[in-house]
C-alpha positions in Angstrom: 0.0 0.0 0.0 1.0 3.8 -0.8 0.0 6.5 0.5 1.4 10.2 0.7 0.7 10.6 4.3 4.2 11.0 6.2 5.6 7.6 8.0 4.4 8.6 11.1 0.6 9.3 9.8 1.0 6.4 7.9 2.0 4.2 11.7 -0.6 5.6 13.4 -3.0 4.3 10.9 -1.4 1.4 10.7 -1.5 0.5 14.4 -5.2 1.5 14.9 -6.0 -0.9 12.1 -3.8 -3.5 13.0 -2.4 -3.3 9.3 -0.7 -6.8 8.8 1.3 -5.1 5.6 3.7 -2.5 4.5 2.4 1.3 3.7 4.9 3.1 1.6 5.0 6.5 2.9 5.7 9.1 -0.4 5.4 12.4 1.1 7.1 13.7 -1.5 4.5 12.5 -3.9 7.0 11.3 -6.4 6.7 7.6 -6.8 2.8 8.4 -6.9 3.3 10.7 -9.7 5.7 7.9 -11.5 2.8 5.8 -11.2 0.1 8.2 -12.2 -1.9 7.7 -9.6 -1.5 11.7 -8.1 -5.1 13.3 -8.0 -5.1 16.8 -8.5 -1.2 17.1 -7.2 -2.5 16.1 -3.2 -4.0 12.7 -3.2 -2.6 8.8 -4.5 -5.8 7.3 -6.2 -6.0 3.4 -4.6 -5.3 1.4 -7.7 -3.6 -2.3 -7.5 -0.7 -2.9 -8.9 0.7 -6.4 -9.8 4.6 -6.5 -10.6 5.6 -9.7 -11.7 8.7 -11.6 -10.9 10.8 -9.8 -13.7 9.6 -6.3 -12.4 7.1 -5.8 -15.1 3.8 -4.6 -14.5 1.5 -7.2 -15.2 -1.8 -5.8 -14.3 -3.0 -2.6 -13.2 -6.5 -3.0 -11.4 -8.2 1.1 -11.1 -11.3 -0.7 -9.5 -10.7 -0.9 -6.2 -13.5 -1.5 -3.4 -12.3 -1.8 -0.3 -14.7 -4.6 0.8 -13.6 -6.7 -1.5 -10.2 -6.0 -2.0 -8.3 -8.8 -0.2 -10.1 -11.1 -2.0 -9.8 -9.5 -5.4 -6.2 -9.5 -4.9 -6.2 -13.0 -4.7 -8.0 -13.8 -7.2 -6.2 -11.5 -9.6 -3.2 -13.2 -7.7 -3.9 -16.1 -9.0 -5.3 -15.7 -12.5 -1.7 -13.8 -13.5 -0.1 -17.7 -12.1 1.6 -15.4 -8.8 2.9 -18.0 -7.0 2.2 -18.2 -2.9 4.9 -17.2 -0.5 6.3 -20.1 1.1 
């Protein structure tokens, strides 16, 4: 997850949600803008990106709901042939 909230924003969320997973903090905003994901030069728009092995972006998912995210990520997980962390 990204956001470009400052690390210590991005811990307190983080620890109130019991977040199990990384946030990349990018206060800066740059690796949002490399991404294109900067709204309006202030907010990183949650899409999903999945990076393959080589470092290639295999799929960029721009419908994200956060209800069913977890599970979408599997499944889109698993339909690019991602393989499960041992």
């Amino acid at each position: 997850m990204a956001s470009v909230d400052p690390p210590e924003v991005n811990a307190k969320f983080a620890k109130e949600h019991s977040a199990g997973y990384p946030i990349l903090s990018d206060p800066s905003k740059e690796t949002s803008r490399a991404f294109g994901v900067l709204k309006d030069d202030k907010f990183a728009t949650r899409w999903t990106f999945y990076i393959d092995i080589d470092g290639k972006v295999a799929k960029i998912d721009k419908k994200i709901s956060p209800l069913s995210a977890g599970d979408d990520m599997v499944k889109n997980m698993e339909a690019l042939n991602f393989k499960k962390a041992s």
